[in-house]
MIRO-837608 format. One record per residue (C-alpha): residue number from 1; residue in three letters; x, y, z. Coordinates in steps of 0.02 Angstrom, whole numbers, m for minus. Last residue first. Layout:
<pts>
> NUM ALA X Y Z
...
</pts>
This chain:
<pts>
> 67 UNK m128 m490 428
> 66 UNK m19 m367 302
> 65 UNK 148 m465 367
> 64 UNK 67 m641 374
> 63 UNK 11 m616 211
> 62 UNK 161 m539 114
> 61 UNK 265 m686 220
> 60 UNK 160 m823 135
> 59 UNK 201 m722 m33
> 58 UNK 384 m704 m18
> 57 UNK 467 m577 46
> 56 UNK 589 m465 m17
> 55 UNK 549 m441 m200
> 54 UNK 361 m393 m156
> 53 UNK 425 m280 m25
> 52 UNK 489 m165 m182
> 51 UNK 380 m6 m168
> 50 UNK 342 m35 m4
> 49 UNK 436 106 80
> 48 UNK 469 57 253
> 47 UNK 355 164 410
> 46 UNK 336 332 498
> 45 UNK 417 395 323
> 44 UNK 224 440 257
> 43 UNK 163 437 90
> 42 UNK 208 470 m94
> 41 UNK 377 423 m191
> 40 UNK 286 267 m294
> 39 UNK 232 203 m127
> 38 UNK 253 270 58
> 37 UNK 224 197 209
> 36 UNK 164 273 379
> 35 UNK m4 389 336
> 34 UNK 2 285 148
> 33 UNK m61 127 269
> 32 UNK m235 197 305
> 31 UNK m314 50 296
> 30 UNK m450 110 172
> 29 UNK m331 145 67
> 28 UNK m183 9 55
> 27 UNK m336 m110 55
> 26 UNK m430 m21 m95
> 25 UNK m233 m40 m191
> 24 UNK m235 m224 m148
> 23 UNK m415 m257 m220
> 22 UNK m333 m153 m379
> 21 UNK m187 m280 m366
> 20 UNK m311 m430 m394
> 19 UNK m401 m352 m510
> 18 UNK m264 m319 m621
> 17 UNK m174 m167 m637
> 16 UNK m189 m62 m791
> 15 UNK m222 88 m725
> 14 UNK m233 77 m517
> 13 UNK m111 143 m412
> 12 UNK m62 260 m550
> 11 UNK m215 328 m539
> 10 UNK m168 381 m363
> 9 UNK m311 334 m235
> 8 UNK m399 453 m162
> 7 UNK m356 579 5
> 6 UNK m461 588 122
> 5 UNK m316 561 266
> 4 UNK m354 484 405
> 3 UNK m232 466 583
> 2 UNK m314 423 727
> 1 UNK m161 318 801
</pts>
């Protein structure tokens, strides 16, 4: 799987976020992870939206998942 896309982040992604979810946003990035999940309507189908993952798993699982 070579995909890359050069693509920046959405604003959205990031205004008024906290640091926390900013660090989160520079992961989605630079992992590539819009090329098979989408967000917010944008991205790839390849894999699950994540736009509401955080209500169906808990944190531990979050980890794990990402990891």
């Amino acid at each position: 799987m070579g995909a890359w896309t050069s693509a920046s982040i959405p604003h959205n992604f990031l205004e008024q976020r906290s640091p926390l979810e900013r660090q989160g946003a520079l992961v989605f990035h630079s992992k590539q992870c819009i090329n098979c999940h989408s967000i917010g309507g944008a991205g790839g189908l390849r894999g699950p939206a994540l736009d509401s993952v955080a209500a169906r798993f808990t944190s531990d699982q979050l980890v794990r998942q990402v990891i």
